[in-house]
mmCIF file of the N, C-alpha and C atoms, coordinates in Angstrom:
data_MODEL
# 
_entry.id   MODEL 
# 
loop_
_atom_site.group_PDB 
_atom_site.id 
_atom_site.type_symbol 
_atom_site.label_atom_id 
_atom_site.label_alt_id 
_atom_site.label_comp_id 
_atom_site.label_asym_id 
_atom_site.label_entity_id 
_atom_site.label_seq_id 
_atom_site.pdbx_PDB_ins_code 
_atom_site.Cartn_x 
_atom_site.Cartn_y 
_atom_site.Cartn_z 
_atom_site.occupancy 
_atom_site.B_iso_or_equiv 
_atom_site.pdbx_formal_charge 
_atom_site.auth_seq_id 
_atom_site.auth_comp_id 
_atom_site.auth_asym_id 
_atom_site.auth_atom_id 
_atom_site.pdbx_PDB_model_num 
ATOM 1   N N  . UNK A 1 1  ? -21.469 17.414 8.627   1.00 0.00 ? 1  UNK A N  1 
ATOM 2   C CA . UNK A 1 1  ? -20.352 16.969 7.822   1.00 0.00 ? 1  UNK A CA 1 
ATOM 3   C C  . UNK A 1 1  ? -19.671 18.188 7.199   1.00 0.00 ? 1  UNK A C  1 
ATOM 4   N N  . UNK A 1 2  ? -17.897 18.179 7.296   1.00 0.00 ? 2  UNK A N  1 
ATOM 5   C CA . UNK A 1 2  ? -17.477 19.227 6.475   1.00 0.00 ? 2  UNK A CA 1 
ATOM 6   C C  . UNK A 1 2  ? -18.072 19.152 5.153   1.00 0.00 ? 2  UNK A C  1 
ATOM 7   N N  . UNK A 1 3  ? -17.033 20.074 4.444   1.00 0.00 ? 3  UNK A N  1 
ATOM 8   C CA . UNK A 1 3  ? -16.778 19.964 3.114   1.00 0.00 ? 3  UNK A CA 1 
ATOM 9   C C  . UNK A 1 3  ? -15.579 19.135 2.320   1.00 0.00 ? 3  UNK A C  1 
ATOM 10  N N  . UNK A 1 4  ? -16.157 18.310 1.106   1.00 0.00 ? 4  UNK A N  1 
ATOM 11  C CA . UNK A 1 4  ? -15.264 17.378 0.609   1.00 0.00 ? 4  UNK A CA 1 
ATOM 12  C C  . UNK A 1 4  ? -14.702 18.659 -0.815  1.00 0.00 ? 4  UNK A C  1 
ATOM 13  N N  . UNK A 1 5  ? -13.513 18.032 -0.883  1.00 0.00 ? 5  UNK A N  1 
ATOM 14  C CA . UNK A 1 5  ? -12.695 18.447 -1.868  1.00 0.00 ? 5  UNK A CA 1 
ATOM 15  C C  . UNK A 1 5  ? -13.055 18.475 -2.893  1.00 0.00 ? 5  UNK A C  1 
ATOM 16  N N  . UNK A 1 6  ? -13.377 19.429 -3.934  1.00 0.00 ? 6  UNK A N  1 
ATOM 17  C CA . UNK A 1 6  ? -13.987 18.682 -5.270  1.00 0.00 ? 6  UNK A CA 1 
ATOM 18  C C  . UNK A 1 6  ? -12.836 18.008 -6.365  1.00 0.00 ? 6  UNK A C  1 
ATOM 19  N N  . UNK A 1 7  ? -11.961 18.089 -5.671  1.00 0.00 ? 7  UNK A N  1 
ATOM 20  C CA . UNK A 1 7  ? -10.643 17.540 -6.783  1.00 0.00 ? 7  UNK A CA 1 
ATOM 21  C C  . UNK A 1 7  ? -9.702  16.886 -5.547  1.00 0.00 ? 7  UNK A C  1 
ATOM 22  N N  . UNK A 1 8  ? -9.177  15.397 -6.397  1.00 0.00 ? 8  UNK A N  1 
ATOM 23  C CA . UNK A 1 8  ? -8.444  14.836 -5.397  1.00 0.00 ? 8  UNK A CA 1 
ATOM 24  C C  . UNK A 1 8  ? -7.253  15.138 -5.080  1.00 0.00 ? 8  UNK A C  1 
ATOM 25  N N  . UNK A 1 9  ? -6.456  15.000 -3.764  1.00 0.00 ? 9  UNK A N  1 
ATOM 26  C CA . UNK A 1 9  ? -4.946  14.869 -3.508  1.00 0.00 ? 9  UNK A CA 1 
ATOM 27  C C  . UNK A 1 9  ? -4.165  14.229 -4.277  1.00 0.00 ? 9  UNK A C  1 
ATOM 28  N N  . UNK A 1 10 ? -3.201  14.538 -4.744  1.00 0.00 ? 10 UNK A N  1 
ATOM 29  C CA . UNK A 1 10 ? -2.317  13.190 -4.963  1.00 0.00 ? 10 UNK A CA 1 
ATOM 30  C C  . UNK A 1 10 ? -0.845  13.798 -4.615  1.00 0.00 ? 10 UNK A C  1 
ATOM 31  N N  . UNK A 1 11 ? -0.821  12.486 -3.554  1.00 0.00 ? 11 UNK A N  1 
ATOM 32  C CA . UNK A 1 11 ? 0.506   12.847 -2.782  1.00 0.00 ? 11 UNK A CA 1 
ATOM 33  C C  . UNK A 1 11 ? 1.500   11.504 -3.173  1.00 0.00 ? 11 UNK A C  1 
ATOM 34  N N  . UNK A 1 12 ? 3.031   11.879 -3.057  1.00 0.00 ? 12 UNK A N  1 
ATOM 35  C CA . UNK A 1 12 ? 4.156   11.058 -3.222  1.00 0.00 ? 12 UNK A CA 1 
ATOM 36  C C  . UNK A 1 12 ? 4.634   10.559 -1.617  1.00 0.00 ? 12 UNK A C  1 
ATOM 37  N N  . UNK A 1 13 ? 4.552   9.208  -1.554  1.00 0.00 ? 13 UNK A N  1 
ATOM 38  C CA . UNK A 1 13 ? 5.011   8.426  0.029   1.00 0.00 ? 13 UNK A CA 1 
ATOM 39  C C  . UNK A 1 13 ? 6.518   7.738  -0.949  1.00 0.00 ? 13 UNK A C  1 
ATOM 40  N N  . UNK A 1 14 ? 6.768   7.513  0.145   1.00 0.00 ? 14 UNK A N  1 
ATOM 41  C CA . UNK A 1 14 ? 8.594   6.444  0.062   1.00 0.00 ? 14 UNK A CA 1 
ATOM 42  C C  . UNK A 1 14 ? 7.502   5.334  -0.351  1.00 0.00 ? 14 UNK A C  1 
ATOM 43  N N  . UNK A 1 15 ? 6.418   4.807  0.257   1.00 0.00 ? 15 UNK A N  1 
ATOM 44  C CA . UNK A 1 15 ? 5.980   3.626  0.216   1.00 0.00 ? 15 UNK A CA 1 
ATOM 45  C C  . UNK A 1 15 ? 4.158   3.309  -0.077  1.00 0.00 ? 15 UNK A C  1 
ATOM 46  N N  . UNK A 1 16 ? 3.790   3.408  -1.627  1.00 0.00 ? 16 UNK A N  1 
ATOM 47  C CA . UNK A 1 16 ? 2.168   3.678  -1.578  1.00 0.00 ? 16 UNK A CA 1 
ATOM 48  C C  . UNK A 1 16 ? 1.516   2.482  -1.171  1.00 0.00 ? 16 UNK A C  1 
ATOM 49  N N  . UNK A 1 17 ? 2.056   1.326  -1.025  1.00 0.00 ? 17 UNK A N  1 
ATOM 50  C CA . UNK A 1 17 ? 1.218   0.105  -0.373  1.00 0.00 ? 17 UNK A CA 1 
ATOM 51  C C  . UNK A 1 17 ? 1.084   0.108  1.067   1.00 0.00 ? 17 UNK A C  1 
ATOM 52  N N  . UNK A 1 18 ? 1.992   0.373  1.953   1.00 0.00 ? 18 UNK A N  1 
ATOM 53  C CA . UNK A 1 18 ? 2.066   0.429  2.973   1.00 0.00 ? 18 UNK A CA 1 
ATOM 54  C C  . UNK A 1 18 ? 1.207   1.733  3.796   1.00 0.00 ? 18 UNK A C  1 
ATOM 55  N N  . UNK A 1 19 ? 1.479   3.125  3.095   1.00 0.00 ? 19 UNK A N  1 
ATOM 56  C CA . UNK A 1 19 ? 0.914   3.967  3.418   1.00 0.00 ? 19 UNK A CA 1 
ATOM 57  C C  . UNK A 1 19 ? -1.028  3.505  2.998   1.00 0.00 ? 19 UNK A C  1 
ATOM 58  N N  . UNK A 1 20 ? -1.238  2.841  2.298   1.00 0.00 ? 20 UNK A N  1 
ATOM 59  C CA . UNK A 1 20 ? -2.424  2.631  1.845   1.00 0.00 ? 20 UNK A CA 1 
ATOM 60  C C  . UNK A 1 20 ? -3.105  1.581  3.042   1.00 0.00 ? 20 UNK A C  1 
ATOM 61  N N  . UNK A 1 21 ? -2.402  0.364  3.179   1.00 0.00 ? 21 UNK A N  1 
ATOM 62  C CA . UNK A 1 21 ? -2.823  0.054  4.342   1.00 0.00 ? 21 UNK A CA 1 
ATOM 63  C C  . UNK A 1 21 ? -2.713  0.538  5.898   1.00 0.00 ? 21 UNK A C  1 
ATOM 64  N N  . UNK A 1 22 ? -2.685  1.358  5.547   1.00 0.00 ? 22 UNK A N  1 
ATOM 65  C CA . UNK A 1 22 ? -2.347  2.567  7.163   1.00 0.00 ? 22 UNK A CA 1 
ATOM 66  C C  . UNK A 1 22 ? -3.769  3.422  7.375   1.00 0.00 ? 22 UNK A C  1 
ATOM 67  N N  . UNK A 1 23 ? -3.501  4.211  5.796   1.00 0.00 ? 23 UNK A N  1 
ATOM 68  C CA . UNK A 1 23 ? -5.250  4.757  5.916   1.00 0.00 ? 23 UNK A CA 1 
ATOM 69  C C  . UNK A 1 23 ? -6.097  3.943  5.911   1.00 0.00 ? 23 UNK A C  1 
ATOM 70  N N  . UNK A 1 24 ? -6.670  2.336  5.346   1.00 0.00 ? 24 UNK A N  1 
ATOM 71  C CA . UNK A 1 24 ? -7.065  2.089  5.266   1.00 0.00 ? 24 UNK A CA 1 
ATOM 72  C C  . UNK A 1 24 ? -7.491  1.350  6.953   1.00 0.00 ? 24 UNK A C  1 
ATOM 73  N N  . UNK A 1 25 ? -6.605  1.298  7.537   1.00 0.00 ? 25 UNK A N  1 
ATOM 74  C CA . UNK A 1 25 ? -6.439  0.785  9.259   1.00 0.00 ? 25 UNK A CA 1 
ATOM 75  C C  . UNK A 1 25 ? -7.065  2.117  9.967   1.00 0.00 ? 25 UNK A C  1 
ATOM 76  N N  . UNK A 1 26 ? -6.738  3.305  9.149   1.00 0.00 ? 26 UNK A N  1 
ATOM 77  C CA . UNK A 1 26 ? -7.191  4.439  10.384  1.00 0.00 ? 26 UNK A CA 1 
ATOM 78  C C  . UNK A 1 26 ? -8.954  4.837  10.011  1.00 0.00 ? 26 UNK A C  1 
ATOM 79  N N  . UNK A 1 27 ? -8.774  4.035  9.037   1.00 0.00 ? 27 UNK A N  1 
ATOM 80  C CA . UNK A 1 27 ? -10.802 4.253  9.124   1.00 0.00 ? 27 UNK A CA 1 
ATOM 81  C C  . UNK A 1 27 ? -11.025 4.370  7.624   1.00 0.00 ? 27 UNK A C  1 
ATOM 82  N N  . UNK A 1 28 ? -9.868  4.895  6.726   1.00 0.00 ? 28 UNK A N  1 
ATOM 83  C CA . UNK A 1 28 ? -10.076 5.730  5.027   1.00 0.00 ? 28 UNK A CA 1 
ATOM 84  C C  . UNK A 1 28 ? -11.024 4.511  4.546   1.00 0.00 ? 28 UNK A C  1 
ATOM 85  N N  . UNK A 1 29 ? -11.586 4.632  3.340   1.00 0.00 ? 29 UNK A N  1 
ATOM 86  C CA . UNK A 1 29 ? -12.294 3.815  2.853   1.00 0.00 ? 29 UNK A CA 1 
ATOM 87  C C  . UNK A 1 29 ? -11.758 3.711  1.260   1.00 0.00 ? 29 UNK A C  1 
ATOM 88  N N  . UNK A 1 30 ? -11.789 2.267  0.851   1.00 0.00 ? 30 UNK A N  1 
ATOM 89  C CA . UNK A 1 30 ? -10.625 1.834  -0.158  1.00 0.00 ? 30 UNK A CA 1 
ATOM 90  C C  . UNK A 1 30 ? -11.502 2.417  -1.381  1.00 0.00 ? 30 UNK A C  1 
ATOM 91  N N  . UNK A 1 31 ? -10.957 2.762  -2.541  1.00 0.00 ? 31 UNK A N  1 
ATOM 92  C CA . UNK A 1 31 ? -11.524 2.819  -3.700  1.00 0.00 ? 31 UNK A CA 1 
ATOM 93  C C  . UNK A 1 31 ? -10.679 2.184  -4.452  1.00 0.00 ? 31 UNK A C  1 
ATOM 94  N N  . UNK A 1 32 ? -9.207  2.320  -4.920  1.00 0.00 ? 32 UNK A N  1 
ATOM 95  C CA . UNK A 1 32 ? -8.359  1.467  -5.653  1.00 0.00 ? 32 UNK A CA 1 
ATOM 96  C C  . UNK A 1 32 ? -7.327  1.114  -4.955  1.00 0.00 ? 32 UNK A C  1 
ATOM 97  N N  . UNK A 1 33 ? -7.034  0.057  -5.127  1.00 0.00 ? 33 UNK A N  1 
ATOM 98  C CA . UNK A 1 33 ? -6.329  -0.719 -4.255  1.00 0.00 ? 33 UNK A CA 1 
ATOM 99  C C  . UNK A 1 33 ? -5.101  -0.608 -5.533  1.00 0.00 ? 33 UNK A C  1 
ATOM 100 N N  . UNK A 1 34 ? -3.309  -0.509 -4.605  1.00 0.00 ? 34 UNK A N  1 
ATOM 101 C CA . UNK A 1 34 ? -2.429  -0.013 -5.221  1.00 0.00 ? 34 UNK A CA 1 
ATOM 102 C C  . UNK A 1 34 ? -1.904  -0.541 -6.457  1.00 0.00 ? 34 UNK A C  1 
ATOM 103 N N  . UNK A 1 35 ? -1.594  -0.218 -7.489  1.00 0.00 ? 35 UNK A N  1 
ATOM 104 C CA . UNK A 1 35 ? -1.348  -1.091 -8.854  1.00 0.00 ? 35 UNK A CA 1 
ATOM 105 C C  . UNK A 1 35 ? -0.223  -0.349 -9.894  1.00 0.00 ? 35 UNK A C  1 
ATOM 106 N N  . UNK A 1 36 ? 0.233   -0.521 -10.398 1.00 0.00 ? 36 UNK A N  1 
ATOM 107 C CA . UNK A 1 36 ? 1.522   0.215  -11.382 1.00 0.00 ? 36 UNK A CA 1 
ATOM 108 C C  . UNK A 1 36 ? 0.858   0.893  -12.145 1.00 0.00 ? 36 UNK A C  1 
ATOM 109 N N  . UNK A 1 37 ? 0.421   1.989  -12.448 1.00 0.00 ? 37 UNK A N  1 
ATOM 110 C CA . UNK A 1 37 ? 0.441   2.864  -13.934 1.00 0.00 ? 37 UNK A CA 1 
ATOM 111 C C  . UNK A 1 37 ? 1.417   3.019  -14.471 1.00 0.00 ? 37 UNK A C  1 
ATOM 112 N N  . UNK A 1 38 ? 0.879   2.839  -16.308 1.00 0.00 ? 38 UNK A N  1 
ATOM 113 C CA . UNK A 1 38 ? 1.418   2.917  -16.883 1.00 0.00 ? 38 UNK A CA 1 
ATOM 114 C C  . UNK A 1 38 ? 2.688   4.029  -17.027 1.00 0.00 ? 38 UNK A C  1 
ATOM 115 N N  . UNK A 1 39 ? 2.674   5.341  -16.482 1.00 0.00 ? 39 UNK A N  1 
ATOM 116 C CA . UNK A 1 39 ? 3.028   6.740  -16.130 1.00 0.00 ? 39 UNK A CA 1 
ATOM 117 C C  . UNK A 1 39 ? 4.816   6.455  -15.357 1.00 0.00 ? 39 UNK A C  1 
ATOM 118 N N  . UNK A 1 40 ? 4.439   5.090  -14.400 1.00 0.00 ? 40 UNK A N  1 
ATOM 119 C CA . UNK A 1 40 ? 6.335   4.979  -13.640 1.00 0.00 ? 40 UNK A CA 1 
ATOM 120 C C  . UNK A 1 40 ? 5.641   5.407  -11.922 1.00 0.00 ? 40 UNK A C  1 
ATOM 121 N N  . UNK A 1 41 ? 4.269   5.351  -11.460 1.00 0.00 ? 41 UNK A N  1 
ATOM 122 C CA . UNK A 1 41 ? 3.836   5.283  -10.455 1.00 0.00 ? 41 UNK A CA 1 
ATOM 123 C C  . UNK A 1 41 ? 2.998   4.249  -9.886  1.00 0.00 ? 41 UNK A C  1 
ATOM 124 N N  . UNK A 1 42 ? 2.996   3.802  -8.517  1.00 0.00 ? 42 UNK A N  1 
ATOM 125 C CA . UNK A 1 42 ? 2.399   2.777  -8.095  1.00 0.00 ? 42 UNK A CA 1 
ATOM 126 C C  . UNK A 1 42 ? 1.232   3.686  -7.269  1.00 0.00 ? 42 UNK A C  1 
ATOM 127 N N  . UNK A 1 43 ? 0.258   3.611  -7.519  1.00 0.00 ? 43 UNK A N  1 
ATOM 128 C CA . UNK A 1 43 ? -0.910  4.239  -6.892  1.00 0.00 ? 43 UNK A CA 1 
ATOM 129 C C  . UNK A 1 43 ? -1.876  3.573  -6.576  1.00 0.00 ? 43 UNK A C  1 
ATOM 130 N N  . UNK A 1 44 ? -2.806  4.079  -6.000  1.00 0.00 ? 44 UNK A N  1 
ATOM 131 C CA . UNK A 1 44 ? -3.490  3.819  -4.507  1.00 0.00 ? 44 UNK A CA 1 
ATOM 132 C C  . UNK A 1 44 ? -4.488  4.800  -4.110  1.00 0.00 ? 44 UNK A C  1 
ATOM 133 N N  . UNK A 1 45 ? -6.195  4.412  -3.906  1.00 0.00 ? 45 UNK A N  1 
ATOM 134 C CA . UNK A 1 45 ? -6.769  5.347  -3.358  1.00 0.00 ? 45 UNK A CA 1 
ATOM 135 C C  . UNK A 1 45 ? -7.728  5.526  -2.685  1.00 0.00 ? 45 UNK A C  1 
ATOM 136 N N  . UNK A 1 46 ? -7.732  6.628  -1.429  1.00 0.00 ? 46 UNK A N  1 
ATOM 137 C CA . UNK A 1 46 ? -8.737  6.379  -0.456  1.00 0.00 ? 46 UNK A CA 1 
ATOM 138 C C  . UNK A 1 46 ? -9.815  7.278  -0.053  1.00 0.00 ? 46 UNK A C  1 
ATOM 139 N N  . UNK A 1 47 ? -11.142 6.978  0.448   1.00 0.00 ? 47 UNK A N  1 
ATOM 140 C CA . UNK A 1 47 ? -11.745 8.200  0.785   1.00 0.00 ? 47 UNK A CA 1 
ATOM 141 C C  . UNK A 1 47 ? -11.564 8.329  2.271   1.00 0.00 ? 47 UNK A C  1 
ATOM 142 N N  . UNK A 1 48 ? -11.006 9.526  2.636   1.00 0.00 ? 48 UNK A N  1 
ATOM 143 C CA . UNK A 1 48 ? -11.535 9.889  4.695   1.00 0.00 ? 48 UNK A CA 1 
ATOM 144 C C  . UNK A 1 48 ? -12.867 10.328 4.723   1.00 0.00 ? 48 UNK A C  1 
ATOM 145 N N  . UNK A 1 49 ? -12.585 10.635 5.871   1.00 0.00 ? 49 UNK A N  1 
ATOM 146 C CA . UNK A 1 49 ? -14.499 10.565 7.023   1.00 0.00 ? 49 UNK A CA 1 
ATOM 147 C C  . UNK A 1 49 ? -14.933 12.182 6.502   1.00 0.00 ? 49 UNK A C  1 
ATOM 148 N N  . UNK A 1 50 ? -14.283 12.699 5.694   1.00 0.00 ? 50 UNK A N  1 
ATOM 149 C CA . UNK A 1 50 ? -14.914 14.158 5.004   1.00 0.00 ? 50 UNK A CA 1 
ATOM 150 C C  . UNK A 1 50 ? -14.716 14.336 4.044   1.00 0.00 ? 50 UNK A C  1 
ATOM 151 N N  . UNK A 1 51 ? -14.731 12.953 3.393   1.00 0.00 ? 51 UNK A N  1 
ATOM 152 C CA . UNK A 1 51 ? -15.351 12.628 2.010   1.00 0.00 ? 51 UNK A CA 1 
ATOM 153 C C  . UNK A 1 51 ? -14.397 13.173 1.177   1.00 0.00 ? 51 UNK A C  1 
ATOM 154 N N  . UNK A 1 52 ? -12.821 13.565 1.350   1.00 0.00 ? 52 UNK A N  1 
ATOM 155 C CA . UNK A 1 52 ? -11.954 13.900 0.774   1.00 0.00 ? 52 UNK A CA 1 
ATOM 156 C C  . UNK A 1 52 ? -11.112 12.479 -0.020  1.00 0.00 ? 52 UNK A C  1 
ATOM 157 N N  . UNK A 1 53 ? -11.160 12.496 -1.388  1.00 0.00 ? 53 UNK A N  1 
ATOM 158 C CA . UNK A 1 53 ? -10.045 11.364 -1.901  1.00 0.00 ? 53 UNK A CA 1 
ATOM 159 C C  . UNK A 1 53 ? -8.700  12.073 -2.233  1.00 0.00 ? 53 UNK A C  1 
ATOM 160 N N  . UNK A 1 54 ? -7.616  10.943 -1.765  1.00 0.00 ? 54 UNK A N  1 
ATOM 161 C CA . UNK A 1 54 ? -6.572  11.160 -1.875  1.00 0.00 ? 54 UNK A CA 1 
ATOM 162 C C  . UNK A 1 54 ? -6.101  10.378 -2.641  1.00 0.00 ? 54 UNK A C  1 
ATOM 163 N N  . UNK A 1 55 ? -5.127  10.450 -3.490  1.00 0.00 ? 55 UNK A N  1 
ATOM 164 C CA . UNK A 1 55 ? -4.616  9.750  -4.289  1.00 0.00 ? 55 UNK A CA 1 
ATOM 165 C C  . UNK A 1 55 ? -2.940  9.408  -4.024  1.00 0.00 ? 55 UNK A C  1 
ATOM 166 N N  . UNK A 1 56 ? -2.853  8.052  -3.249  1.00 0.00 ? 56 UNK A N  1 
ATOM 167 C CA . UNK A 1 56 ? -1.135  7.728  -2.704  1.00 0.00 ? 56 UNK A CA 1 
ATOM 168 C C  . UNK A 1 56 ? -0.942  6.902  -3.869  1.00 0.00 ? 56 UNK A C  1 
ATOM 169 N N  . UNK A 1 57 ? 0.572   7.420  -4.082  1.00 0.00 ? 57 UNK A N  1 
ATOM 170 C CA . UNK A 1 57 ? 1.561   7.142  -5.144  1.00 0.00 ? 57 UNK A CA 1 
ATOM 171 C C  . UNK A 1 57 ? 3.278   7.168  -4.596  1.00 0.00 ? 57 UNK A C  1 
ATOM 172 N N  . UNK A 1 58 ? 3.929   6.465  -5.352  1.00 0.00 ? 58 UNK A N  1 
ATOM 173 C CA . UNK A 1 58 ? 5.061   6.142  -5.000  1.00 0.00 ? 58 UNK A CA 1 
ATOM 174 C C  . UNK A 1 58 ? 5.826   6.080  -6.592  1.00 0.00 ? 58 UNK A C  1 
ATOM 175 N N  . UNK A 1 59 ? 6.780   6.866  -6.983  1.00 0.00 ? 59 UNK A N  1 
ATOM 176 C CA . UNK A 1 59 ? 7.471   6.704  -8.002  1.00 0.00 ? 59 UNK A CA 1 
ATOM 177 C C  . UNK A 1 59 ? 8.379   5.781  -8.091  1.00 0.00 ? 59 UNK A C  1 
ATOM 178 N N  . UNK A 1 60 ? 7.815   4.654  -9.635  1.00 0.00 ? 60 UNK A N  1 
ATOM 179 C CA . UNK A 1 60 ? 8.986   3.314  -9.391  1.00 0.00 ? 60 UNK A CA 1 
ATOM 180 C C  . UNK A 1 60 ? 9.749   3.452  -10.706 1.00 0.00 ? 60 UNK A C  1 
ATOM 181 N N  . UNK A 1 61 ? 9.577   4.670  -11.542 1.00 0.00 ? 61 UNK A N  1 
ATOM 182 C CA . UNK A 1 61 ? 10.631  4.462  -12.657 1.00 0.00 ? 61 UNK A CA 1 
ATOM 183 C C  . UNK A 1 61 ? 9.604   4.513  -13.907 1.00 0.00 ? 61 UNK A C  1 
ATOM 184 N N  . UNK A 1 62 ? 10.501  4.494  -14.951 1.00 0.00 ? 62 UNK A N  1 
ATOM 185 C CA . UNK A 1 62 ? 9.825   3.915  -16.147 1.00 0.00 ? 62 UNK A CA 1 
ATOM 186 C C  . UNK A 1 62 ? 9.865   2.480  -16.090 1.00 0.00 ? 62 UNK A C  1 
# 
């Protein structure tokens, strides 16, 4: 097994639900499933097969 990240990604998609069920189709494994923070982002998050979490987000405003 590689090495996992010790700090997560967090990346901006046009679309964090959709992109979430994409990783989650290509194998990622769910940890939070996408929801509004308080912050004006809709986020989302997954682990891949080298134990890396990413954190998908989509900016919806205040």
């Amino acid at each position: 097994m590689g090495f996992a990240s010790l700090y997560p990604s967090y990346v901006y998609v046009r679309n964090a639900d959709e992109t979430y069920r994409r990783a989650i189709a290509a194998g990622a494994g769910p940890i939070e499933a996408p929801a509004d923070t308080p912050y004006g982002d809709r986020r989302a998050m997954v682990r891949d097969s080298w134990a890396n979490v990413w954190q998908i987000a989509t900016y919806r405003g205040d």
